[in-house]
N, C-alpha and C positions, 0 to 999 in steps of 0.2 A: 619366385617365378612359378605361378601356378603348372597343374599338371597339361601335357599338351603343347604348353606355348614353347615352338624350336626357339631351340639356343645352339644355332651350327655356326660355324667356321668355314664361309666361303676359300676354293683357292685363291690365292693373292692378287696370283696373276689374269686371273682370267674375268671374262666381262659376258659370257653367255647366261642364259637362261637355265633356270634347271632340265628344263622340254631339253633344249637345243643339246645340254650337254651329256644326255642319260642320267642326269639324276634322277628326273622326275617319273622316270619309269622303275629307277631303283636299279637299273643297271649299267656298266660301264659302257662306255664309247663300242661299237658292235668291231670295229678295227681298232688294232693294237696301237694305243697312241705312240706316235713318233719319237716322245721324247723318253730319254734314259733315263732311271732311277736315279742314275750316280750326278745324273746333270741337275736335277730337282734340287738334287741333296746340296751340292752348291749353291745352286739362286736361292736358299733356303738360308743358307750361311748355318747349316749346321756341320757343315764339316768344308775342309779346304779340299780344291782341286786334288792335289797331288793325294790325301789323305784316302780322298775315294777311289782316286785310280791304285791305289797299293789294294783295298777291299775289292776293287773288280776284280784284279787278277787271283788274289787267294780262294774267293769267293769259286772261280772258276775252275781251280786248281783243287779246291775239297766239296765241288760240286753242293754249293749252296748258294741261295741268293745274298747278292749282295748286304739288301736293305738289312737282313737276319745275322750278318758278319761283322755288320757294322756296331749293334746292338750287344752282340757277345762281347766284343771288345771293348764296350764302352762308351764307344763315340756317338753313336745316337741311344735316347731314352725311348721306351714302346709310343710316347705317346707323338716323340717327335716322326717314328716311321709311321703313325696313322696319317699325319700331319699331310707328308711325302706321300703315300699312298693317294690318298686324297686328292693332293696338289695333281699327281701326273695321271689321275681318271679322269678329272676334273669337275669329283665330289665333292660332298659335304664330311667336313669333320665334325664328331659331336664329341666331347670331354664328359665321359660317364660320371665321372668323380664330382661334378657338378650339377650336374641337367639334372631335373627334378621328375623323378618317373612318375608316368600314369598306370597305375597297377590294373588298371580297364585293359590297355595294351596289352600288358605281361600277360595277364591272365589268359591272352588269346591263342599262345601256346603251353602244350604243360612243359614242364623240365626237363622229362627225356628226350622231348625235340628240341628244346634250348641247351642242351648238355651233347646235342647231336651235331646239331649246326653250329654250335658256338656262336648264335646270333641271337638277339634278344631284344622283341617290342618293347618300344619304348616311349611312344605317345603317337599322336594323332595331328595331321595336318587341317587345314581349317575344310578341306575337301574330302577328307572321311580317310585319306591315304596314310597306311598305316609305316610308321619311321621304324627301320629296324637296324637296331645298331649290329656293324658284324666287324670283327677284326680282318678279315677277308672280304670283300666290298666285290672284288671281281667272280665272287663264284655263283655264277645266274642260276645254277640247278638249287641250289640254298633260296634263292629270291623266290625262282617258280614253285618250288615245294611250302614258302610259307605262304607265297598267295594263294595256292592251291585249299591249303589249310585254312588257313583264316577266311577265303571268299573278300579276301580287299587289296586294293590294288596295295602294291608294297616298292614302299623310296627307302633304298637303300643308303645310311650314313657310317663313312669311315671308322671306326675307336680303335684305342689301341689292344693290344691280345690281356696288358695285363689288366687294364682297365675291365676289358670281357668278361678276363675269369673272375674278377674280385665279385662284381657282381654276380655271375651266375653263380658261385661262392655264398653270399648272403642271401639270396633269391630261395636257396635251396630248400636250408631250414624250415623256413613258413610256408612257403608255397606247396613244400611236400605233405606238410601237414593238413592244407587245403583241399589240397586236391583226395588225399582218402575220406576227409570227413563230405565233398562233392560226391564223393562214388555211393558212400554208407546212407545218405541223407534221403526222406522220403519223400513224395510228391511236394513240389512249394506248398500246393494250399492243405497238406496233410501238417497236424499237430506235430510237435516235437517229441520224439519216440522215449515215452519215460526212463527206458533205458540205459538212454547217455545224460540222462539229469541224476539218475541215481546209481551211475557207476562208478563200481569201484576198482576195477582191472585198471591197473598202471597202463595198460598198452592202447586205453579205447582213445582214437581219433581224438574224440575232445578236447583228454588230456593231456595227450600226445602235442596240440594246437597250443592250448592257453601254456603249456608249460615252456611250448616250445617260442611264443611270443614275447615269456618274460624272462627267459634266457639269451634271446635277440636284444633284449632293450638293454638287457646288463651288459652284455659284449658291446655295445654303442655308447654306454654310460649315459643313459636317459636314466632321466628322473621321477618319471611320471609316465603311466601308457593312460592313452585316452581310445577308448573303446565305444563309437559313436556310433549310434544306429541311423538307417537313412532310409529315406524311400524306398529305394532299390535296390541297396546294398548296408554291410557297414564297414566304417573305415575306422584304422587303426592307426594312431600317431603316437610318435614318440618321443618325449619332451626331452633334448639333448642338448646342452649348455644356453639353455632358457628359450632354444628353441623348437616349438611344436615341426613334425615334420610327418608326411604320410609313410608308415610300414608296409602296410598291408590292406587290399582291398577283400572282403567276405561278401560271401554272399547272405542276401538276406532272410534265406532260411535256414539256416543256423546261427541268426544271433541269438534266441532264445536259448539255446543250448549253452553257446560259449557263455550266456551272464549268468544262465543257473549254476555253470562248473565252477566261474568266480566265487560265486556265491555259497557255493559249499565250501570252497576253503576257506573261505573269511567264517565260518559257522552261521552265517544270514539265513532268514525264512525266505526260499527259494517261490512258495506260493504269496509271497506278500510284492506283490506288483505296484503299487499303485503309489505308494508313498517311500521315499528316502529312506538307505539305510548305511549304517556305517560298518565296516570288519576288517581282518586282519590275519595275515598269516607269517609264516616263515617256511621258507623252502631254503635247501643246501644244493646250491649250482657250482659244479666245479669246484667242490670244495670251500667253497665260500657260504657264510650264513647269511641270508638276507630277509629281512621285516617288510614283507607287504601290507601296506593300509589301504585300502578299499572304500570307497565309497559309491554309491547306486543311485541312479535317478529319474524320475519319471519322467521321459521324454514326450513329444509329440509322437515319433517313430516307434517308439518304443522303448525299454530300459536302455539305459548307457550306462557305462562302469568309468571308473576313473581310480588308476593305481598310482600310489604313490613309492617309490622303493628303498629303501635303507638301506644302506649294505654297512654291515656291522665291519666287514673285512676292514675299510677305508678309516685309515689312523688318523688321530684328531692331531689338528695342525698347528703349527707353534706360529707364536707372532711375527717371526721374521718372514713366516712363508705367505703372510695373506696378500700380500702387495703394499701393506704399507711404507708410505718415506719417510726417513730418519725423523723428520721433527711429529708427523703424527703419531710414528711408533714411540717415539720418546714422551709426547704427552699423555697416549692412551695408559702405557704402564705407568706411569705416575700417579694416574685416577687408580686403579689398579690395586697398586701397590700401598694405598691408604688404607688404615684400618677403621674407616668407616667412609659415611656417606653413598650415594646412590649413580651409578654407570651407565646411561640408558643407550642401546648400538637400535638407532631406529632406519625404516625405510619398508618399501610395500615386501608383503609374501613373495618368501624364491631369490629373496635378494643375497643372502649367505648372513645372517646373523645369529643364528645358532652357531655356525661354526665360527666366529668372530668371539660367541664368548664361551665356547671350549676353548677354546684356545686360551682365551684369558684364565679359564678356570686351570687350566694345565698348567699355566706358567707361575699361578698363586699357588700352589698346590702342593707345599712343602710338608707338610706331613705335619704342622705344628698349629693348623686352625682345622677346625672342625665346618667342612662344606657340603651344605646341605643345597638341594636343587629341587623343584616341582616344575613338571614339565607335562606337554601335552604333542604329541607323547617323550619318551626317552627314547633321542634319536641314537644315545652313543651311550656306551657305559664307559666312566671313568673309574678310574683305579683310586681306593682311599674316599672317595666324595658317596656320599649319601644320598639317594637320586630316588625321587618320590611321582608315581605316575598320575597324572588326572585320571579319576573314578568318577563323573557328574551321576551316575547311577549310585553309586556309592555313597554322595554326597560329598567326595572329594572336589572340589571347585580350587582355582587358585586362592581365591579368597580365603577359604575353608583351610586349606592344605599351608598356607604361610604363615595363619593366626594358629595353626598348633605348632609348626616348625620352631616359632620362636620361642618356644616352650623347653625347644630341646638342647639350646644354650650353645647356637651356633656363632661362629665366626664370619664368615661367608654365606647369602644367601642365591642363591640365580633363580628368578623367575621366569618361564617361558616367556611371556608374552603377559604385559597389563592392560585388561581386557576394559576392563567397568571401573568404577569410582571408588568402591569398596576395595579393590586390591593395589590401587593405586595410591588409597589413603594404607595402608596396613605398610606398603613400600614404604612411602616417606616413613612412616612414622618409624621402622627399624632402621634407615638407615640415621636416623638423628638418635637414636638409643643406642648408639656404638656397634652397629653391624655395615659391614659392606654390602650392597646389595647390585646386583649384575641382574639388568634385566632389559626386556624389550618392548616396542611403539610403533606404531605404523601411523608415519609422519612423511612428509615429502623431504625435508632436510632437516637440519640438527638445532637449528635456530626456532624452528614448528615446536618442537617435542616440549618443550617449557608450556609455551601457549596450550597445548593440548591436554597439558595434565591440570592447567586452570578451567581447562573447559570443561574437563571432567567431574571437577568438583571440587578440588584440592587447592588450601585458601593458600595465595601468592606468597605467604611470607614461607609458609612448609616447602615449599617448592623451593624457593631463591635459596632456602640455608641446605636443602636435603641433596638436590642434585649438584653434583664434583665435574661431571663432564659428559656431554654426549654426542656421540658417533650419528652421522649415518654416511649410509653405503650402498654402493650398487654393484652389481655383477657384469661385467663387458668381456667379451670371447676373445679370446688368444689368437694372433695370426701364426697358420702353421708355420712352421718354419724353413719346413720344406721349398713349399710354393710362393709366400709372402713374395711380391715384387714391389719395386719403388711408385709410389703413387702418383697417378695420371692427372690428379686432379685441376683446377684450375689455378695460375699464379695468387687470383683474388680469396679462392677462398684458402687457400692453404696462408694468405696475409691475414686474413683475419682470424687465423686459430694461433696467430704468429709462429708457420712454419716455416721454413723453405721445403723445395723439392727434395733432398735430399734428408730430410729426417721423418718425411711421412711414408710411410708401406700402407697396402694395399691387400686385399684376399684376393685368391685366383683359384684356388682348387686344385686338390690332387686325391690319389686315392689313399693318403693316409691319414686324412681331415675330413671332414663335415664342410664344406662351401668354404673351404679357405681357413678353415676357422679350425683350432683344437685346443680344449681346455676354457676355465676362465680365471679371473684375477680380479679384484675387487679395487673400488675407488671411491676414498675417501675423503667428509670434511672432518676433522675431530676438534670438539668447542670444547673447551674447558670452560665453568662458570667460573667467571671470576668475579670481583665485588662492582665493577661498575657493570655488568651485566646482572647481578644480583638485585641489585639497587631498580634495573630497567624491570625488570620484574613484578617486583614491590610496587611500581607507579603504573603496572599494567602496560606498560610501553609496546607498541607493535611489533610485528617479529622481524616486520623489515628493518626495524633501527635498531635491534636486537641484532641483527645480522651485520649490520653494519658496523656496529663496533667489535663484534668479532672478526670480521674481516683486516679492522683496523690491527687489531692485535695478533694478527700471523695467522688466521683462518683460512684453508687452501678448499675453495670449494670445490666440489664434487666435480664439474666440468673442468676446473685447473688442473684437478687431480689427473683426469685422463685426457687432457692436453699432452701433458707431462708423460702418460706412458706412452700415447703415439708419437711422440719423440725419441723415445727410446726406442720405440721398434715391436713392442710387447700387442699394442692395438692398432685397432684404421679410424682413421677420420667417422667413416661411416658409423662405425660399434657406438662413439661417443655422440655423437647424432643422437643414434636410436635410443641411449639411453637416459642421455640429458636433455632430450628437446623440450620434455613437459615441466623441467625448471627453469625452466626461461620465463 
């Protein structure tokens, strides 16, 4: 849902206008609506009759409101008293834990006044009126002081207090840091003050900002921050389980500062504008070590940075935890566990196949073969394995870096990634000279990854005898478990994924997940070559009949696969949508 576009929660009952009901002014009804909290709370069916008259009376007796008694106890949750709230103003409710902010909005108060009012912009109406979410919805001196503020008219919507504070909570971090390097900053059309390009005080704004950005990302488990410059400003996102999502909005006289601060840690020429560069650092957050890679680029706007993050903390995963089902986990370790031939785990970037063959390397990893790995870079260090970095300046190349490995009289090979024809031919040819070799393909499915190492360059018969089996895979998001409800969808399509209604769940959002969503889990097809796919090979046979007889012989394709876990309750319909519709 881009930034801006409301996502409220009409009252149920009601059929007015926003004008008619004071929403559209942002404040409640100017007379005390008629109806009682505890009556709401019934026609709501969140609590029984008698349940709420036991809470009126106590509530009156320890001189507190009802709705807040009801909450201590248990019986309603914060998000269901905004809900009620809502209902008997006859508001809008807005779900924080979902609604996708416009950081334009936020920006239009600083944090002492959102930490004052406990109220917090939150996007824009298609009439310039500004939506401010408040857990208190009736306090009109909060409404007139942020119109006041802001100069725009202000619609007040419902949320709940803890939904509030989560946010003003994460809001805090960055936006504190924006606002000192706004105060510090000089004229828009004055240069960037060399001073915060070559500073070194731990405590300067800049630092304070980028450090305090990629410490927001690691608390969210993004994978990646995308630091984008724009006309007017620049935006910052954060890639959390494969999805891009807005942080933070800057302004756009300080991008130059924050990609030179990047730019110093990664060691990069802070005066080399104009063309691509690549760097790298490590910073200790919390305790934690984590490997940042860097990359810069010459934009229209201007430089954009783009972080990729490692966190070395995060333990490598054994085969039982990836997702896979008994019969693929039993045929990958089989390839596996051969003392030669070739493993290939293919599928596009970000999909989890590095960690697909740590994992394998963990679970081979007995102490009595000698494994060696070249990689670009080393995302993880393994204990006992031998782990070799790409140097292309060095003249390390995987090509380069596998033709001496095999020198070194290894048992196990893993190559990052087979790039070119050269290390693709140097593959096959150790895995038919009694090595095992574990490596990767950027293929659409596993039935491709054959055809692709012929396209390469690699003659059909090396290929049929060199590769044992190969994987691909995709990554699809976890429904929380929290909030996951049973899914709405329609009788027709939940018959054509052959569900019923009661095996498929749904995202909904809460504040302890990303849009419903937390975690991911991977979904597999795993091919083993066998001889009449061998043979299909050797005759150049297409991949679709390649496929087909895999399929014939117990192949569960990638869309089976996460058929199979929205059944179980693990994903939604939707996830497997987004991730399988381009194999179709």
């Amino acid at each position: 849902m881009p930034p801006g576009e409301l996502s409220l929660v009409r009252p149920a009952h009601g059929t007015s206008t926003p004008e008619e009901s004071g929403a559209g002014s942002g404040s409640p009804r100017e007379k005390r609506p008629g109806r009682l909290i505890g009556d709401v709370i019934v026609e709501l069916g969140f609590a029984s009759r008698e349940r709420v008259e036991q809470a009126v009376e106590a509530a009156r007796a320890k001189g507190k409101l009802t709705g807040q008694l009801l909450v201590e106890q248990g019986v309603l949750r914060h998000d269901q008293l905004a809900r009620v709230v809502a209902e008997r103003y006859d508001l809008d409710y807005i779900d924080l834990s979902t609604y996708e902010l416009d950081m334009g909005a936020v920006n239009l108060l600083d944090m002492d006044a959102i930490r004052r009012y406990q109220a917090v912009p939150v996007g824009f109406l298609d009439d310039g009126t500004l939506l401010l979410a408040m857990a208190d919805p009736t306090n009109v001196l909060t409404i007139d002081d942020v119109a006041m503020i802001t100069g725009r008219k202000v619609r007040a919507a419902c949320a709940s207090v803890e939904d509030v504070q989560i946010l003003i909570t994460r809001l805090s971090r960055v936006e504190q840091a924006v606002e000192e390097i706004i105060e510090d900053e000089a004229a828009p059309e004055a240069e960037p003050a060399p001073l915060l390009v070559e500073e070194t005080d731990a405590d300067s704004p800049v630092i304070k900002l980028v450090h305090s950005l990629i410490a927001d990302a690691i608390e969210q488990g993004a994978s990646d921050i995308h630091i984008d410059p724009g006309e007017r400003d620049m935006r910052v996102l954060f890639r959390v389980d494969g999805v891009l999502s807005p942080a933070a909005t800057l302004a756009r006289g300080m991008a130059a500062n924050v990609i030179s601060r990047v730019k110093i840690m990664g060691d990069m020429d802070i005066s080399e504008r104009r063309a691509p560069q690549d760097g790298r650092f490590a910073l200790t957050i919390d305790g934690r070590r984590v490997d940042i890679r860097i990359v810069t680029l010459p934009l229209v706007h201007g430089e954009g940075a783009f972080l990729r993050i490692l966190d070395r903390s995060i333990a490598v995963r054994d085969l039982e935890s990836l997702g896979m089902q008994r019969t693929e986990h039993d045929r990958f370790g089989y390839a596996i566990s051969r003392p030669n031939g070739a493993v290939l785990v293919t599928g596009p970037t970000g999909t989890g196949k590095s960690t697909t063959l740590y994992a394998a390397l963990s679970a081979i990893n007995d102490g009595a073969r000698s494994i060696l790995t070249i990689e670009d870079p080393v995302e993880t260090r393994l204990a006992a394995v031998k782990q070799m970095q790409v140097a292309p300046k060095a003249g390390v190349t995987f090509s380069s870096g596998l033709r001496s490995m095999l020198r070194a009289d290894p048992d196990v090979i893993m190559v990052g990634e087979i790039r070119d024809r050269e290390t693709a031919r140097i593959a096959v040819e150790a895995a038919l000279t009694g090595h095992l070799v574990l490596s990767t393909l950027h293929t659409r499915d596993a039935p491709s990854a054959l055809g692709r190492l012929v396209d390469m360059g690699t003659e059909p018969f090396l290929v049929s005898s060199a590769i044992t089996c190969v994987v691909a895979q995709r990554l699809v998001r976890l429904l929380c478990p929290h909030c996951k409800q049973p899914s709405k969808a329609p009788e027709s399509l939940l018959a054509e994924y052959g569900l019923y209604g009661s095996e498929a769940f749904e995202a909904v959002g809460c504040a302890r997940c990303s849009a419903g969503y937390r975690g991911r889990i991977g979904i597999y097809e795993v091919m083993p070559v066998t001889e009449e796919i061998r043979a299909l090979v050797l005759d150049s046979a297409p991949v679709d009949e390649i496929a087909a007889v895999a399929e014939r012989q117990g192949m569960r394709r990638l869309r089976e696969d996460g058929i199979a876990k929205v059944r179980a309750g693990q994903t939604s319909i939707a996830e497997i949508e987004r991730m399988t519709t381009s194999l179709l």
